[in-house]
C-alpha positions as CSV (number, residue, x, y, z in Angstrom):
1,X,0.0,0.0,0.0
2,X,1.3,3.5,-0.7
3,X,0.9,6.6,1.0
4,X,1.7,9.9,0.0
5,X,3.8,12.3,2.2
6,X,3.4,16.1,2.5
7,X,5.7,16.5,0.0
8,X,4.5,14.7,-2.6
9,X,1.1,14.3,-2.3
10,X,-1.2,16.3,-5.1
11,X,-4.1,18.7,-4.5
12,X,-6.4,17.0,-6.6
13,X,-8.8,16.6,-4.3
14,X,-9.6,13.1,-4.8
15,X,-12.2,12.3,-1.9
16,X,-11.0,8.1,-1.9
17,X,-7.8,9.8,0.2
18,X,-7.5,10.8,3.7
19,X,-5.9,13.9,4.9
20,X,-3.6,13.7,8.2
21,X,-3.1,16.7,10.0
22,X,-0.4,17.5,12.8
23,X,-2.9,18.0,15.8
24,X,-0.5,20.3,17.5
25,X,-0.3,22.7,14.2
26,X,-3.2,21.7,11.6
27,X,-1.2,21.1,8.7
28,X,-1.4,18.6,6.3
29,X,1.3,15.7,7.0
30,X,0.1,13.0,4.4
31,X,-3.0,11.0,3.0
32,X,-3.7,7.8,2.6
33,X,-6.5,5.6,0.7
34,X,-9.6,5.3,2.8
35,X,-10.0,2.1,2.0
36,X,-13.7,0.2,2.2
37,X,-15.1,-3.5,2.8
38,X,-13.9,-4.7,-1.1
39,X,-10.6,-3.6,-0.1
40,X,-10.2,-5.5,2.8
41,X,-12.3,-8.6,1.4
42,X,-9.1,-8.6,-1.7
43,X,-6.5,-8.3,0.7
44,X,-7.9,-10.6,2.9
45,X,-8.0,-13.0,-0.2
46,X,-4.7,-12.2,-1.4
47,X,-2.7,-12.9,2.6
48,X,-4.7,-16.3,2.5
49,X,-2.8,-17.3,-0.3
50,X,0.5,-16.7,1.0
51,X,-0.1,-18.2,4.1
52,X,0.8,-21.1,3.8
53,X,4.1,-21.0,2.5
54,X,4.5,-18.3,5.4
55,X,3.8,-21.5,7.6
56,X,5.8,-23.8,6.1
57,X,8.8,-21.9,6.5
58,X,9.5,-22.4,10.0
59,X,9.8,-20.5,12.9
60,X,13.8,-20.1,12.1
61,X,13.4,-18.5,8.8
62,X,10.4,-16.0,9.4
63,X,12.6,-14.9,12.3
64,X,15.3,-14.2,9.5
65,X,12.4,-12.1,8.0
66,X,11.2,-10.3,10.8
67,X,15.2,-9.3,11.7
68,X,15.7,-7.9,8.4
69,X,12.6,-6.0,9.0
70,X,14.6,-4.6,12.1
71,X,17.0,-3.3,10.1
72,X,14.5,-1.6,7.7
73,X,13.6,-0.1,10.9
74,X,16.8,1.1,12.1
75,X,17.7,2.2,8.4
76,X,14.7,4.4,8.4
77,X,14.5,5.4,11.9
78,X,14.6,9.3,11.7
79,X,11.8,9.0,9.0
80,X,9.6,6.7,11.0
81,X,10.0,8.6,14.1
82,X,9.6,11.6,12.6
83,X,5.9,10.2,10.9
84,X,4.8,9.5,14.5
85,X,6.1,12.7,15.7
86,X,3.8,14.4,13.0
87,X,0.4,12.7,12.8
88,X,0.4,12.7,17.1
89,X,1.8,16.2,18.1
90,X,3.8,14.2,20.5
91,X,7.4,15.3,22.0
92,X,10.3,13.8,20.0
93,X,11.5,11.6,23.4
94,X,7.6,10.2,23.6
95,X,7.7,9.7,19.2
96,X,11.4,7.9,19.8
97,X,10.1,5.3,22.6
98,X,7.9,3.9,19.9
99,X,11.3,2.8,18.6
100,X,12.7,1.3,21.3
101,X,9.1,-1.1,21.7
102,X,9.8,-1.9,18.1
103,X,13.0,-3.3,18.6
104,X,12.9,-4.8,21.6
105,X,9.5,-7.1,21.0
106,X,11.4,-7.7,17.7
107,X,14.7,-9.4,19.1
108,X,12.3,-11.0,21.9
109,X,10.3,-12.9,19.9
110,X,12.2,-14.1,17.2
111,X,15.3,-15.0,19.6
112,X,12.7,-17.3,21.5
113,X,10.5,-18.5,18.3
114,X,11.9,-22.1,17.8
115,X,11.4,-23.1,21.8
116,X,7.9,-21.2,21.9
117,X,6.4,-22.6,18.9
118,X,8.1,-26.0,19.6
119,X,6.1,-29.6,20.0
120,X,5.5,-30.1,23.7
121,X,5.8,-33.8,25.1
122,X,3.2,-34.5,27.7
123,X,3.2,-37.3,30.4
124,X,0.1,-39.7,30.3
125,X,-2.6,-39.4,33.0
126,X,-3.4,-43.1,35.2
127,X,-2.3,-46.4,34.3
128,X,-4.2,-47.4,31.3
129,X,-2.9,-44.6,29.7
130,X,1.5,-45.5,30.1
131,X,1.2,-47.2,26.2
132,X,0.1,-43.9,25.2
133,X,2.5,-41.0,23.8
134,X,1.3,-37.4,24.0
135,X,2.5,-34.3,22.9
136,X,0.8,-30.9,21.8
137,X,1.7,-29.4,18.5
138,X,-0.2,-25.7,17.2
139,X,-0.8,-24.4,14.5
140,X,-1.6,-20.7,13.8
141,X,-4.8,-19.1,13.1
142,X,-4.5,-18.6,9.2
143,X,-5.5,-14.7,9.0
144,X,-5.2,-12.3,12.1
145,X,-6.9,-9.1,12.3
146,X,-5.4,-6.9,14.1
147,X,-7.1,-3.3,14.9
148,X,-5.1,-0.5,16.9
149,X,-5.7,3.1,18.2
150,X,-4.1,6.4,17.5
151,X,-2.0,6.9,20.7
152,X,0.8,4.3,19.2
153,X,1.3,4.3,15.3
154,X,4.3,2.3,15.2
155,X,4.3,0.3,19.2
156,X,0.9,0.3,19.0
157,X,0.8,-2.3,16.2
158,X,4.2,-4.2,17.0
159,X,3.3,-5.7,19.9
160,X,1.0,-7.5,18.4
161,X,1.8,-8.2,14.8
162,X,5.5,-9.7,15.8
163,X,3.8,-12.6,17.7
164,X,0.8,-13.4,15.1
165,X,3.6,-13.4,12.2
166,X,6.2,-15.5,14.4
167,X,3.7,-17.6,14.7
168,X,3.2,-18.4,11.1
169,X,0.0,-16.3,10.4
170,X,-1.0,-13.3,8.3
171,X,-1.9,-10.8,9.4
172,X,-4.4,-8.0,8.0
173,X,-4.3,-4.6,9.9
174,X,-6.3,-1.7,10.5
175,X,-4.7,1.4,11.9
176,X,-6.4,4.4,13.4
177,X,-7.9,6.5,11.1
178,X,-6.5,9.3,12.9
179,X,-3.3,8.3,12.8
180,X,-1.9,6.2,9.8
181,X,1.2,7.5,8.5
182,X,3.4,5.8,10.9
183,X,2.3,2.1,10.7
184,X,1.9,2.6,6.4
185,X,5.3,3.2,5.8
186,X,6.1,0.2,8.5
187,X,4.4,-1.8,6.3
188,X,6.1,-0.5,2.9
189,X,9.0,-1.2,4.4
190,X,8.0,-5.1,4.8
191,X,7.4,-5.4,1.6
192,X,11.0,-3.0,0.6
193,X,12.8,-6.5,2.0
194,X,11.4,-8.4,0.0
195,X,9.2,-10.6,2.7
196,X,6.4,-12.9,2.0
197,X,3.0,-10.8,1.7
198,X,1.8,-11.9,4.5
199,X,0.9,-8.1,6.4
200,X,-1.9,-5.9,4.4
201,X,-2.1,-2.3,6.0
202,X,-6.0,-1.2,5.1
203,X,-6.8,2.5,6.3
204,X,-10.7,3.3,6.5
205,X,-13.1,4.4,8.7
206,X,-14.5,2.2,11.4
207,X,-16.4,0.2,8.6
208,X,-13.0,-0.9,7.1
209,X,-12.6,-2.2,10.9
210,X,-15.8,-3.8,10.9
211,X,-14.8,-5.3,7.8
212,X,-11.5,-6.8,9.1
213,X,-13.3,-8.4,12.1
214,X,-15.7,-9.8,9.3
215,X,-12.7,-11.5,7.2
216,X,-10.3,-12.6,9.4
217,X,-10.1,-15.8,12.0
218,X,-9.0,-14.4,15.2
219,X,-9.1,-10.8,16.1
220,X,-6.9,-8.7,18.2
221,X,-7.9,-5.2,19.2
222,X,-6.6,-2.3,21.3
223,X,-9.0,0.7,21.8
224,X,-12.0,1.7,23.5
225,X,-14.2,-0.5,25.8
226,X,-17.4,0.3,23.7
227,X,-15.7,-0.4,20.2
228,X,-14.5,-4.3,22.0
229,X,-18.0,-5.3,23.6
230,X,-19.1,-4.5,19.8
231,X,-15.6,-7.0,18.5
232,X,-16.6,-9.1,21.1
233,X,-19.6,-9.6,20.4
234,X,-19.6,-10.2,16.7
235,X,-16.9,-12.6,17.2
236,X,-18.7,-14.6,19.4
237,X,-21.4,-14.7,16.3
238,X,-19.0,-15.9,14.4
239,X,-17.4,-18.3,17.4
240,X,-13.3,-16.5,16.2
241,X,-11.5,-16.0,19.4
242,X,-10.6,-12.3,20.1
243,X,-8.0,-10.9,22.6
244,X,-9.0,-7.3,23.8
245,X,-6.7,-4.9,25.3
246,X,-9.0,-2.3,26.6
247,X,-9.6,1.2,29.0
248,X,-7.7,1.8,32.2
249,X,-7.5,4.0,35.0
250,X,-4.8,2.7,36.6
251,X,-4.6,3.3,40.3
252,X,-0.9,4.2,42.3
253,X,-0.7,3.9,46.0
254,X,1.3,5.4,48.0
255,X,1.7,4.3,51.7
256,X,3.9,6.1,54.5
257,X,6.4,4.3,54.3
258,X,7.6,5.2,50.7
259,X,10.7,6.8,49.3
260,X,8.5,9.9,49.0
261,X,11.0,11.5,46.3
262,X,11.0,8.2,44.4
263,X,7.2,8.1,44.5
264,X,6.7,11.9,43.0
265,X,9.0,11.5,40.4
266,X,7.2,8.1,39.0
267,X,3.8,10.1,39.8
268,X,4.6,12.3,37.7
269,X,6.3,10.6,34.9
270,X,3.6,7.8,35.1
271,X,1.2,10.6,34.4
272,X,2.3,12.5,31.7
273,X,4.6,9.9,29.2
274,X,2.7,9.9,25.9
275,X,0.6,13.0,27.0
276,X,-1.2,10.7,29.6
277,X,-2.5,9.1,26.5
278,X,-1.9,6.0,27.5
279,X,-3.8,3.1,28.3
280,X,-1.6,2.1,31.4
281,X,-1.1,5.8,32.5
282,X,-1.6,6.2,36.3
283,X,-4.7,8.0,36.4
284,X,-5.4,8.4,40.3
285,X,-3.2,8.5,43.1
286,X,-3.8,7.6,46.8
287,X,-1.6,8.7,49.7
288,X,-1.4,8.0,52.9
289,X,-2.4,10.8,55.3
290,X,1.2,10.8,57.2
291,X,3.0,11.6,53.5
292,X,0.6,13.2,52.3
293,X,1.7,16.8,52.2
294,X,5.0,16.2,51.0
295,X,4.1,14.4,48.6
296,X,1.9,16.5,46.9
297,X,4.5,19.6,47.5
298,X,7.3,16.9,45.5
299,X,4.8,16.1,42.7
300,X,3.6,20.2,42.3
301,X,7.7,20.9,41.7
302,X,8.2,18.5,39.5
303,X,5.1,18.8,37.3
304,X,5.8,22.7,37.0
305,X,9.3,21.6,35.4
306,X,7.7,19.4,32.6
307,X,8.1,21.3,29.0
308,X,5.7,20.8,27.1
309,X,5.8,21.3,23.1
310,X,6.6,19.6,19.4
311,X,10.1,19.6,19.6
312,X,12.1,19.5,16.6
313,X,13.4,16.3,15.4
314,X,16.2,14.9,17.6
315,X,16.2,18.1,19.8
316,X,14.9,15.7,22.8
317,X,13.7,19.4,24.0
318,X,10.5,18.9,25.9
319,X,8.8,15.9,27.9
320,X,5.3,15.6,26.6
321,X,3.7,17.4,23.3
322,X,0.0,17.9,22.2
323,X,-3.4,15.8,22.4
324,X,-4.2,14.0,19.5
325,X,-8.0,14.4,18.7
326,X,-10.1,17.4,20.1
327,X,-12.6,15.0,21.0
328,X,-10.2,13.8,23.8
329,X,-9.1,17.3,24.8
330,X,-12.8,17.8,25.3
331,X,-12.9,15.0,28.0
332,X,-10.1,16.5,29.9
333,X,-11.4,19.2,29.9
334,X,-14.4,18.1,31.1
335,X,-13.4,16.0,33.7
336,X,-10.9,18.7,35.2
337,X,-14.2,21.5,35.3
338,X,-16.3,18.8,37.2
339,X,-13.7,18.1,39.4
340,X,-13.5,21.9,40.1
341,X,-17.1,22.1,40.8
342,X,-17.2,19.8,42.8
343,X,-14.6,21.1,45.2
344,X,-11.3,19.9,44.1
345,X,-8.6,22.7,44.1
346,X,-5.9,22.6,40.9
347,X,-2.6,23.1,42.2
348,X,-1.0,23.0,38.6
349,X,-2.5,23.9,35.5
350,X,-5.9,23.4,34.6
351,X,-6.1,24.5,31.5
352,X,-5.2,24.9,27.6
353,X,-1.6,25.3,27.2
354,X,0.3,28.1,25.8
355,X,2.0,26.0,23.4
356,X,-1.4,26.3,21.6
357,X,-4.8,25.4,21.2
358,X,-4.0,21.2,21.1
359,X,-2.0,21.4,24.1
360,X,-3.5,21.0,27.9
361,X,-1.4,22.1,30.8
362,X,0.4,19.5,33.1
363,X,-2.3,19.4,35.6
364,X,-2.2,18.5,39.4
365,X,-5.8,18.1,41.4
366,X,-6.0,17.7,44.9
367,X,-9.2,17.3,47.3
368,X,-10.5,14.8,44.8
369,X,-12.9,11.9,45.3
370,X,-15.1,9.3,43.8
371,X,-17.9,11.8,43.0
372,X,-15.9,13.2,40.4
373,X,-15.3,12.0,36.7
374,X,-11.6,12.1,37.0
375,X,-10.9,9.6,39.7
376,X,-14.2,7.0,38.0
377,X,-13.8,7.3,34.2
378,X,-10.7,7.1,32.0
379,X,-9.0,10.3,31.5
380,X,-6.6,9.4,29.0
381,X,-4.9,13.2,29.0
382,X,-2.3,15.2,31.2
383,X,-3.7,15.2,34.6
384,X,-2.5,13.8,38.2
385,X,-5.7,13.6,40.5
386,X,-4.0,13.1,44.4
387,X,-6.2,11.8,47.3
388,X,-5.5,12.0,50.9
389,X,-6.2,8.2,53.2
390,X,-6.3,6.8,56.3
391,X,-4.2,4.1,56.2
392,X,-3.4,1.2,53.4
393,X,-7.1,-0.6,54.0
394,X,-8.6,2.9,52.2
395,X,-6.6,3.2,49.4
396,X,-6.9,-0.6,48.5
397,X,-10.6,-0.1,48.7
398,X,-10.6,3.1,46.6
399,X,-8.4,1.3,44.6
400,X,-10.3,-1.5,43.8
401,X,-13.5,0.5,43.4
402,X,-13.4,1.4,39.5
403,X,-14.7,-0.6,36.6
404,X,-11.5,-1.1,35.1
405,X,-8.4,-3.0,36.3
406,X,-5.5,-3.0,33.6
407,X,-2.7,-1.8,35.9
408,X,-1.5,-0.3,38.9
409,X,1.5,0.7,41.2
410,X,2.2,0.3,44.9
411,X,4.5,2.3,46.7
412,X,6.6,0.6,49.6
413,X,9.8,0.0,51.0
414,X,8.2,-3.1,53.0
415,X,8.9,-6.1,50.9
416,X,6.2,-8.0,52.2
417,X,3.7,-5.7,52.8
418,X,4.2,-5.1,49.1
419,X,3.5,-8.8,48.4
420,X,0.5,-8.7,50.2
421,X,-0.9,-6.3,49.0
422,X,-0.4,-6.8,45.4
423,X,-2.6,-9.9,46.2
424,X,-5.4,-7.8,47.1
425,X,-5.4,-5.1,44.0
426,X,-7.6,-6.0,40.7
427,X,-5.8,-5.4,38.3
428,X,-4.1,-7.5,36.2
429,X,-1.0,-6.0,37.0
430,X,1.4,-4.4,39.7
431,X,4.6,-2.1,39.6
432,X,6.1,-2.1,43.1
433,X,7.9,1.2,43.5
434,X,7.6,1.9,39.6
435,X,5.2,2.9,37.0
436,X,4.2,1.7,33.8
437,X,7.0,-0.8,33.6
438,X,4.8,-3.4,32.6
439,X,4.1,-2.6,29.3
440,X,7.8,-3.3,28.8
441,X,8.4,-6.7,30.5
442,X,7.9,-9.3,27.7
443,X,8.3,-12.7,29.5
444,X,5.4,-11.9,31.7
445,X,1.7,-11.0,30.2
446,X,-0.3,-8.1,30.3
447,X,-3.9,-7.9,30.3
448,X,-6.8,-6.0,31.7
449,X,-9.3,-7.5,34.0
450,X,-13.1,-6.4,34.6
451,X,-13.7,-3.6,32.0
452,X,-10.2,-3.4,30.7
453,X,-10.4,-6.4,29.0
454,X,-10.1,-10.2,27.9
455,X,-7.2,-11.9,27.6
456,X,-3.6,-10.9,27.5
457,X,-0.5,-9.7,24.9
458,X,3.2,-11.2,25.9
459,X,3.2,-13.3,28.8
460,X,7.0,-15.2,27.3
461,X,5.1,-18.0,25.1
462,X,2.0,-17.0,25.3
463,X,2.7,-14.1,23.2
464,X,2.8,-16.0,20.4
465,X,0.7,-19.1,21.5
466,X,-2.5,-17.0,21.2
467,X,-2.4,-16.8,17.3
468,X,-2.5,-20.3,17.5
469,X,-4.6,-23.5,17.3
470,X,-3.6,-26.3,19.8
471,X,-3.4,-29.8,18.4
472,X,-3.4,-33.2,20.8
473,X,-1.3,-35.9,19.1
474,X,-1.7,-39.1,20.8
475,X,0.2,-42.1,19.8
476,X,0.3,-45.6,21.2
477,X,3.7,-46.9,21.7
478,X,3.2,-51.0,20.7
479,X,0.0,-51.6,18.6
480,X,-2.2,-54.4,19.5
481,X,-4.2,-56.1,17.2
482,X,-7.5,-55.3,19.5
483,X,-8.0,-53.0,22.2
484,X,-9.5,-54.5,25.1
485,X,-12.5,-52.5,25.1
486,X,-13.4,-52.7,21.3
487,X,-16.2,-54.8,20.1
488,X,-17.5,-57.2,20.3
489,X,-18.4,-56.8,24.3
490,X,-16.9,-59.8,26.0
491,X,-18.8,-59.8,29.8
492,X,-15.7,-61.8,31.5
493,X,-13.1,-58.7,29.8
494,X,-15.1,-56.1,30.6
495,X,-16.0,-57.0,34.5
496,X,-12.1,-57.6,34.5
497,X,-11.7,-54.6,33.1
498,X,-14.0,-52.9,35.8
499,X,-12.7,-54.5,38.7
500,X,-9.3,-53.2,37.6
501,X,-10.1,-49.9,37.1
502,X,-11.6,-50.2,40.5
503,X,-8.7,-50.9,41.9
504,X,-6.5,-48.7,40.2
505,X,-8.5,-45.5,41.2
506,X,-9.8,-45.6,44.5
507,X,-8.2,-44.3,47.6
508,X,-8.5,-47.3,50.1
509,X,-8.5,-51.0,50.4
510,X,-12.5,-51.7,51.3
511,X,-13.4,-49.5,47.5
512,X,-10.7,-50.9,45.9
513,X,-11.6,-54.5,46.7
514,X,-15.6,-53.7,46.5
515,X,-16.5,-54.3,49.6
């Protein structure tokens, strides 16, 4: 698929492309095909055809494919980073990060492909069952779909596609809408290498989406909760597994015992990397009463030093950049005037930013509680709300109170009180005395529970296990020419048989002798 840069692109107005604009300055950064259900029906046609060779090349060689596509990468990195940079408005350290995913899920997956996708030799269950071999061999889903949103162009969509193509599938993907530049050219450049076609980039609308979960046989989607109970539920129509990666408002806590500094400069950073337009930003903080005060008074001094702008390429210049879409900076906006109304003071910011229009202030709330929009519903913008508790029973009950659960952080330097509690918080993951590292640890999985959620990306094998079918091979080790229990029915052999199994499986001698 082609797209067409700022640079090149024509003005002939030609309504079957989509504009992208820079949401922190308007202008036109590129357009790409807005692609409809035909489209996606012919490519889906088209990677079905190649999947099979795909397979039958082994995990060892599509590594080989996937590493080359690493160096594309790396060859190209100042003009990828540069494309996500553009269509989000983001800071050029957030836009570089993207990078670093790339690479690292990357070398993960195809350094472990061979032992994760290898044939697994099982031991046989009870007696009967010792002529028996066993092992469990996959097989991957033949067409993934894979649907991501606009906070990610380029990490976004690599930490899922790497797994699904290790795995010996094609994969057909759907970008945002909003922001398509990034994962486009990603995709140009697999098919620059020379690799199998075996990854289709379609950009459309949400009926290109719809269309995608329509064609494919196992979906996996990032993005809103509403826009997965709608995946979910269509591929439950069509019984196709799907793997949903979901909302979050990710709670921190923050007990007395904390390195306080520590604690404020995670708070802060967990907050506002990406803009806070992430899914496993921390959204909500709770703080024990006794720290309380200083941390707040840390977090206010190191929120007023974030910069904030587009930097220029490279110039590693500011922390976070613009919102993407005004439809999220109306949210924020919203949340931080109902908090406001209902009593909660802004210690920092508050407001649009004077980097312009796109860009909302750094913002620290205090006197906040579960009344208000910003401590129940998902922000997903630049905001710290800070809540004063009693003790550690509060804050895991505040905690736990939200309709979401994709991650969280806990704040101790008690080793086991840490344990403990990270027993008692739902969410499908913990940071102890960190924040959104999670997202970043590929051996272990990460996956939302209650509203955040079904199901789970990485997780070591599993991240590539998932695009696959399991298959049970069992074989006997010395063929007989009968079994005993084929036909015909022999009454002596089969009350033999009985007595034995009898025997074999109860727990003492009055059952196993039948008296």
């Amino acid at each position: 698929m082609s797209t067409t840069t700022e640079q090149d692109r024509t003005a002939s107005g030609d309504q079957a492309e989509r504009e992208v604009r820079c949401p922190a300055d308007g202008r036109v950064v590129g357009s790409v095909p807005r692609h409809g259900a035909a489209d996606v029906a012919a490519a889906a046609r088209d990677l079905r055809a190649a999947q099979p060779a795909w397979e039958a090349l082994g995990p060892k060689e599509r590594s080989r494919h996937l590493r080359r596509w690493l160096d594309w990468l790396l060859d190209n990195e100042q003009r990828v980073i540069g494309l996500v940079q553009a269509e989000t408005g983001k800071s050029w350290s957030d836009s570089a990060v993207e990078m670093q995913v790339a690479l690292d899920v990357i070398n993960y997956f195809t350094a472990n492909a061979e032992k994760f996708l290898a044939d697994r030799k099982v031991a046989s269950a009870g007696l009967p069952n010792k002529a028996r071999k066993l092992r469990v061999q996959v097989r991957p889903y033949q067409l993934v779909g894979l649907i991501t949103p606009w906070n990610g162009p380029l990490a976004g969509p690599m930490m899922d596609v790497v797994g699904a193509l290790v795995a010996g599938a094609a994969v057909l993907s759907k970008p945002s809408e909003v922001t398509p530049l990034t994962w486009a050219a990603a995709v140009e450049g697999w098919n620059e290498i020379g690799a199998p076609p075996v990854l289709a980039c379609l950009t459309g609308d949400g009926g290109a989406g719809a269309a995608v979960v329509e064609e494919v046989d196992m979906v996996m989607f990032t993005g809103s909760v509403r826009t997965g109970r709608t995946i979910a539920a269509r591929a439950g129509e069509r019984l196709i597994p799907c793997s949903l990666e979901l909302g979050g408002k990710d709670a921190m806590i923050v007990l007395a015992d904390a390195d306080v500094e520590r604690a404020a400069g995670g708070a802060v950073w967990g907050a506002m990397m990406n803009g806070g337009q992430a899914c496993i930003s921390v959204e909500r903080v709770y703080v024990e009463a006794p720290v309380y005060d200083e941390f707040v008074a840390k977090v206010v001094e190191k929120m007023r030093a974030v910069r904030q702008g587009m930097d220029a390429p490279g110039a590693y210049a500011t922390e976070i950049g613009s919102m993407v879409t005004p439809a999220q900076m109306e949210i924020v906006e919203r949340h931080v005037a109902d908090a406001e109304a209902k009593g909660a003071r802004i210690l920092v910011g508050g407001k649009r930013g004077a980097a312009g229009d796109a860009y909302f202030e750094p913002t620290v709330l205090v006197d906040v509680d579960h009344s208000m929009a910003c401590m129940r519903e998902e922000t997903f913008g630049p905001t710290l709300p800070i809540m004063k508790v009693a003790d550690e029973h509060e804050a895991l009950r505040l905690a736990n109170d939200s309709d979401f659960g994709l991650s969280s952080s806990l704040w101790t330097r008690d080793r086991r009180k840490a344990d403990r509690l990270s027993r008692l918080i739902e969410a499908g993951a913990v940071s102890i005395n960190n924040a959104l590292v999670v997202v970043f640890q590929l051996p272990v999985p990460m996956g939302g529970w209650k509203q955040s959620g079904l199901g789970t990306r990485f997780g070591g094998a599993n991240g590539v296990l998932k695009y696959c079918r399991q298959q049970s091979i069992v074989s006997e080790r010395m063929a007989l020419k009968a079994e005993p229990n084929w036909y015909p029915i022999v009454p002596s052999r089969s009350e033999f048989m009985s007595k034995v199994v009898r025997f074999l499986g109860a727990h003492d001698w009055k059952r196993r002798l039948g008296r």
